[in-house]
C-alpha positions as CSV (number, residue, x, y, z in Angstrom):
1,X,-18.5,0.8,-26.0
2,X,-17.6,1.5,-29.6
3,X,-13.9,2.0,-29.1
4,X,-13.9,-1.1,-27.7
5,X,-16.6,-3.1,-29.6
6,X,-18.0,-4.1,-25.6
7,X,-21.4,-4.6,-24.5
8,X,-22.9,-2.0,-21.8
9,X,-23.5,-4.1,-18.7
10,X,-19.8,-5.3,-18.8
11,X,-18.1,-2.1,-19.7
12,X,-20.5,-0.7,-16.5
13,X,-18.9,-3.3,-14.6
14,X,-15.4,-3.1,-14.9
15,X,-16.4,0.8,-14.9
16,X,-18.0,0.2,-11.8
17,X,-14.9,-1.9,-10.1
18,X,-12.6,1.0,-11.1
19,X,-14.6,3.8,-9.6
20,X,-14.5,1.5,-6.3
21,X,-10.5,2.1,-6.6
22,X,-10.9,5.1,-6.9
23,X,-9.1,5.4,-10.4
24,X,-12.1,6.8,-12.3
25,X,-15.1,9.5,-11.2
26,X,-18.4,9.3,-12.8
27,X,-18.6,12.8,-14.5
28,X,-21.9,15.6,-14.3
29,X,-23.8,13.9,-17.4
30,X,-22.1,11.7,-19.5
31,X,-18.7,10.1,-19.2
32,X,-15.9,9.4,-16.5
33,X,-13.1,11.2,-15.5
34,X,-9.5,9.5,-14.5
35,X,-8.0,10.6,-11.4
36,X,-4.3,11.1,-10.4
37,X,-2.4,7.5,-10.2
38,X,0.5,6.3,-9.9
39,X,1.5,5.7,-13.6
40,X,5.1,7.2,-13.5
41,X,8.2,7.0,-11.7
42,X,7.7,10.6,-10.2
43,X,3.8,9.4,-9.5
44,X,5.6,6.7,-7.2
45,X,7.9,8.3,-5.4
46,X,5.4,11.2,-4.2
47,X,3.0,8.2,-3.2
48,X,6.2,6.9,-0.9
49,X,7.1,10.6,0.1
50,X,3.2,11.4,1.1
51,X,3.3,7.7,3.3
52,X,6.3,8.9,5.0
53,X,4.9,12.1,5.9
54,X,1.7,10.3,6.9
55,X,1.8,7.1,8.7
56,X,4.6,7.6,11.3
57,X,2.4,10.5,12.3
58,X,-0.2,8.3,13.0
59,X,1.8,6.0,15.2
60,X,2.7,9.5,17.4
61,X,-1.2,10.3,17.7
62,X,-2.0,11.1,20.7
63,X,-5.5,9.2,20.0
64,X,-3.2,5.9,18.8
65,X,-5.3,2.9,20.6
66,X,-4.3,-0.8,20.1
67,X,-6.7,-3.2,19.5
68,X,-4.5,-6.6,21.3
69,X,-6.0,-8.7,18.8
70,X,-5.7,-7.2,15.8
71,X,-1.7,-6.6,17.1
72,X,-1.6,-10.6,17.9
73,X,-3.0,-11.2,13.9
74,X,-0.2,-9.1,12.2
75,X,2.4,-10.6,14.5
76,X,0.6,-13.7,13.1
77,X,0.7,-13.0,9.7
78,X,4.3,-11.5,9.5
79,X,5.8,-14.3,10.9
80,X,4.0,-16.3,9.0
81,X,5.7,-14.3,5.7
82,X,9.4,-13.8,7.5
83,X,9.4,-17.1,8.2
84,X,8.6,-18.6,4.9
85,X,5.2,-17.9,3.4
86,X,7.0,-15.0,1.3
87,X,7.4,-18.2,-0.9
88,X,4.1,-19.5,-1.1
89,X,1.6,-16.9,-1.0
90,X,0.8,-15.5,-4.3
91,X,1.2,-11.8,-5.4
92,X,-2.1,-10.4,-4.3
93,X,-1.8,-12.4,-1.1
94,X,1.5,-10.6,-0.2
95,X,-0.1,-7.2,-1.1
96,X,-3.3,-7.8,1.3
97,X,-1.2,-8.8,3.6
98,X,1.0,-5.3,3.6
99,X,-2.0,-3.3,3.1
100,X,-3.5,-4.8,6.1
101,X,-0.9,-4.3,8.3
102,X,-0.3,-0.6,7.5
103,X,-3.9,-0.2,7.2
104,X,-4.7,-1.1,10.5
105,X,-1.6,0.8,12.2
106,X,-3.6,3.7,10.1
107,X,-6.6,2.7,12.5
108,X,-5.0,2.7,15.4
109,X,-4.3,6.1,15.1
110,X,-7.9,7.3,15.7
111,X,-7.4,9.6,12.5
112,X,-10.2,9.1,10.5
113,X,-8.2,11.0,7.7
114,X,-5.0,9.3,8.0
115,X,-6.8,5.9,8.0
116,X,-8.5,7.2,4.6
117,X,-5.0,8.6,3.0
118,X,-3.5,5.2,3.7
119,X,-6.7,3.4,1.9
120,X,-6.4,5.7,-0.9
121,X,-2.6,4.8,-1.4
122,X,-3.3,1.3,-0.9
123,X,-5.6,1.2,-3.8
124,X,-3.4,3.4,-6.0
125,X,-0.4,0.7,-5.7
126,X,-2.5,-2.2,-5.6
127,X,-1.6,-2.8,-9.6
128,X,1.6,-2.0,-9.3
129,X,2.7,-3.9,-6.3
130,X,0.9,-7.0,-7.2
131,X,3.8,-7.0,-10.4
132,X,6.1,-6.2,-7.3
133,X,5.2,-9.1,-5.2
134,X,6.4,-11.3,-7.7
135,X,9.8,-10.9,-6.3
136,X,10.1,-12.7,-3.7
137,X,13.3,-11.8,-1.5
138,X,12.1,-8.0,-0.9
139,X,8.9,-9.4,1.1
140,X,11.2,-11.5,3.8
141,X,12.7,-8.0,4.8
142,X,9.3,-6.6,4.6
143,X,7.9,-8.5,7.1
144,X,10.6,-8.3,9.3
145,X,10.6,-4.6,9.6
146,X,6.8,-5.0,9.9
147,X,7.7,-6.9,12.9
148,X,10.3,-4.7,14.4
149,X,7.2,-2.1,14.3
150,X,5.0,-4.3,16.3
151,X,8.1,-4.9,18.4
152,X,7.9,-1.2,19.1
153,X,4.0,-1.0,19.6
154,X,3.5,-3.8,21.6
155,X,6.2,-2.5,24.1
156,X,4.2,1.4,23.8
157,X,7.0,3.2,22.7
158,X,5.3,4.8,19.8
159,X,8.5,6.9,18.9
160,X,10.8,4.0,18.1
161,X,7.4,2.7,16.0
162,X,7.0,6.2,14.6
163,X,10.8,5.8,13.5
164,X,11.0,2.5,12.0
165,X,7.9,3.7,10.0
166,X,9.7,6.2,8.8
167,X,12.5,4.0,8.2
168,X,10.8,1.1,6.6
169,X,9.0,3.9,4.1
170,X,12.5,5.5,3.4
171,X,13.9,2.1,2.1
172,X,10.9,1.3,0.3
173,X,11.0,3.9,-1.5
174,X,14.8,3.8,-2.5
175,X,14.5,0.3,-3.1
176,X,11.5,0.1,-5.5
177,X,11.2,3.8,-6.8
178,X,15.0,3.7,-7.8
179,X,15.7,0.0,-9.0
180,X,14.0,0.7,-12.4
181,X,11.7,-2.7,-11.9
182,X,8.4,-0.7,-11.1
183,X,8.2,1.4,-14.6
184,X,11.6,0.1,-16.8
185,X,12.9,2.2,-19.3
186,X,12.2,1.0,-23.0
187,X,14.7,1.3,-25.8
188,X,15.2,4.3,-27.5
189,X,13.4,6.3,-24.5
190,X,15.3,8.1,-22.1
């Protein structure tokens, strides 16, 4: 509050908000405690490497159930974005959107701790993938390799799914980790 010249009940808010995300812990007494994030190239390439390792495996559970309407609202919504909205929507709409869709492939894998790793790395990029969003090209492709997975669900064959996960993670993570655009380089630092 002083550092900052802020009164309490906002400061508790915004504290508040944050510990939602699970950016901040309240600490034993006084004071609050940041958690790991994703404030560094290295941070965001483990965050792609741990989704790689994680959400294909979900798609090969063998407790992976579809829900047929929640498969019929991301076919929805990701045609919706391949065919166009990429343009339109704004950056937090195109995040949701994402985080949605792998969240609820996370659900379908009856994994009570997948589904929570997923949420966790959802709000861990939210921030930095809102920037992201901005650019509008990348979320076309996106959503078409979004639908390429459903493709693969809705027909059962969970290993083609499970693949194009893996896939669609790979060149996420070579396209955004590596480009420089997440966390540039400033002058004079290497």
């Amino acid at each position: 509050m002083r550092l900052y010249d802020t009164p309490r009940s906002p400061l508790r808010k915004a504290l508040s908000r944050i510990q939602q995300e699970g950016w901040v812990e309240k600490s034993v007494g006084h004071g609050w405690t940041f958690q790991p994030m994703i404030d560094s190239p290295q941070a965001y390439e483990e965050s792609y490497l741990f989704r790689t390792a994680i959400e294909p495996t979900g798609l090969l559970s063998s407790g992976f159930t579809v829900d047929r309407a929640e498969l019929a609202q991301l076919f929805r919504q990701q045609r919706f974005i391949a065919d166009g909205g990429f343009e339109t929507m704004t950056p937090i709409e195109l995040f949701e959107s994402n985080s949605e869709f792998h969240e609820t492939l996370a659900k379908w894998s009856g994994n009570r701790f997948i589904v929570q790793s997923v949420r966790r790395m959802d709000q861990l990029r939210r921030l930095i993938e809102y920037g992201q969003a901005r650019s509008r090209s990348p979320r076309r492709e996106q959503a078409k390799e979004h639908l390429k997975i459903l493709d693969a669900i809705a027909a059962g064959d969970q290993v083609l799914a499970a693949s194009l996960m893996r896939a669609h993670l790979e060149g996420a993570r070579r396209g955004k980790v590596h480009s420089g655009d997440v966390f540039p380089k400033t002058k004079g630092k290497a």
